[in-house]
N, C-alpha and C positions, 0 to 999 in steps of 0.2 A: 536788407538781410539777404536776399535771394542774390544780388552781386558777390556777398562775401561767399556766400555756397559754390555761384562758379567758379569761384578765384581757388576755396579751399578742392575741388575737384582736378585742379590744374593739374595736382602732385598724386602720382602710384610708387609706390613702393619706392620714395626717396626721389624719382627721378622726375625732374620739370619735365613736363610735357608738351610741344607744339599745338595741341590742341585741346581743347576744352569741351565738356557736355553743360550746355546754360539749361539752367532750373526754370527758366523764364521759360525758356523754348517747351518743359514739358509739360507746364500749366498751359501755356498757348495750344499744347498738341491735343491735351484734354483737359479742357477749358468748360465743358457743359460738369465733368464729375465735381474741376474745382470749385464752380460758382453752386453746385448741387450738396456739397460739403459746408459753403458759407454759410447757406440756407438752413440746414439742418443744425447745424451750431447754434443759430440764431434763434431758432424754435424756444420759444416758454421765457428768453431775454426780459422782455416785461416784470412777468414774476420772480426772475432770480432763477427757475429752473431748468434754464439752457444748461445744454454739454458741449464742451469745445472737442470731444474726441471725435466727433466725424472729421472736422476740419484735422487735427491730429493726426488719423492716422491717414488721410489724405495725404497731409503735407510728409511725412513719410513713406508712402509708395511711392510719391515721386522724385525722393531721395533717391530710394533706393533705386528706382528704374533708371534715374540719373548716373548711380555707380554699374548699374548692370552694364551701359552704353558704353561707360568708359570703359569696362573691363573688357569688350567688346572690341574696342578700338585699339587697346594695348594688347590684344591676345599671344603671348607665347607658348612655345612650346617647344621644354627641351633646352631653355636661353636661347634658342633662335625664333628671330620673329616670321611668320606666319606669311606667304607668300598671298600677292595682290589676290590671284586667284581662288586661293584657299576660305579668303575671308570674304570675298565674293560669296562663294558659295558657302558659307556658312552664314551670312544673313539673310540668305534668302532661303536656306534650308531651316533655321532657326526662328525663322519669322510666322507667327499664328495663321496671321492672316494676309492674304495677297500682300508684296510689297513690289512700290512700280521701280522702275532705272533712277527716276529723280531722289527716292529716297533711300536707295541705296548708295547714291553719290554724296548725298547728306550724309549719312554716317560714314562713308568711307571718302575722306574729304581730302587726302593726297593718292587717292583711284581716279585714272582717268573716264569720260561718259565714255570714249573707245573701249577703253578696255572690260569696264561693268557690261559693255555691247556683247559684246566678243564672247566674253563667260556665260552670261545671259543665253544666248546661242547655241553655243555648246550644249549646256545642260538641257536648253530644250530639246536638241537634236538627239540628244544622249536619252531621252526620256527621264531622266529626273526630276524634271520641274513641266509645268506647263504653260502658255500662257495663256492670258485671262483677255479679252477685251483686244484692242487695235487704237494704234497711235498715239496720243500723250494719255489715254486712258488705259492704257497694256499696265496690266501686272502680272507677276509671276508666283506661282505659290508651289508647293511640294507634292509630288505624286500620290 
């Protein structure tokens, strides 16, 4: 089922897209909520008085955080798409919590790691952003 989900995700507003957000990928990313959702479903199984809506609305936030990425990924504005830069800095402006270069480069998967570098820079020099930590442990988060 979760193959058909990436496949149905392929398509925005009519047009095939090069890229895909996998459902598989957002159970892997939290992996402790979903196996903490199977658990709570399974509670009272014996007697018949289990609920499947933890797992339920689980398996629906990660729909939906699955559509948030794409829409994420396709962002326009205007009919005109959204410059490398732009959307650089709007996942890392948009982002809660610390996000490093690598997984900025995951979501933005035809951005170069130069160019993520370069914007990344910027903004810190700019005082917008800040970073967090040193070397493959650096992340940057919002002032």
């Amino acid at each position: 089922m979760s193959r058909l989900l990436s496949l149905l995700l392929l398509y925005k507003n009519g047009f095939d897209a090069g890229k895909y957000v996998s459902f598989e990928e957002q159970i892997n990313n939290y992996k402790a909520y979903y196996y903490e959702s199977l658990r709570q479903s399974s509670d009272g199984w014996e007697s018949g008085e289990n609920s499947y809506f933890p797992f339920i609305e689980n398996f629906l936030s990660m729909l939906y955080m699955c559509y948030k990425e794409l829409d994420k990924r396709f962002a326009v504005v205007h009919g005109q798409k959204i410059t490398k830069k732009a959307r650089i800095e709007a996942a890392v402006l948009n982002s809660l919590t610390p996000i490093s270069k690598a997984e900025i480069c995951k979501i933005l998967l035809d951005v170069s790691p130069t160019t993520v570098e370069a914007v990344l820079g910027a903004m810190v020099k700019s005082g917008t952003i800040k970073r967090i930590g040193s070397s493959r442990a650096t992340r940057y988060i919002r002032v």
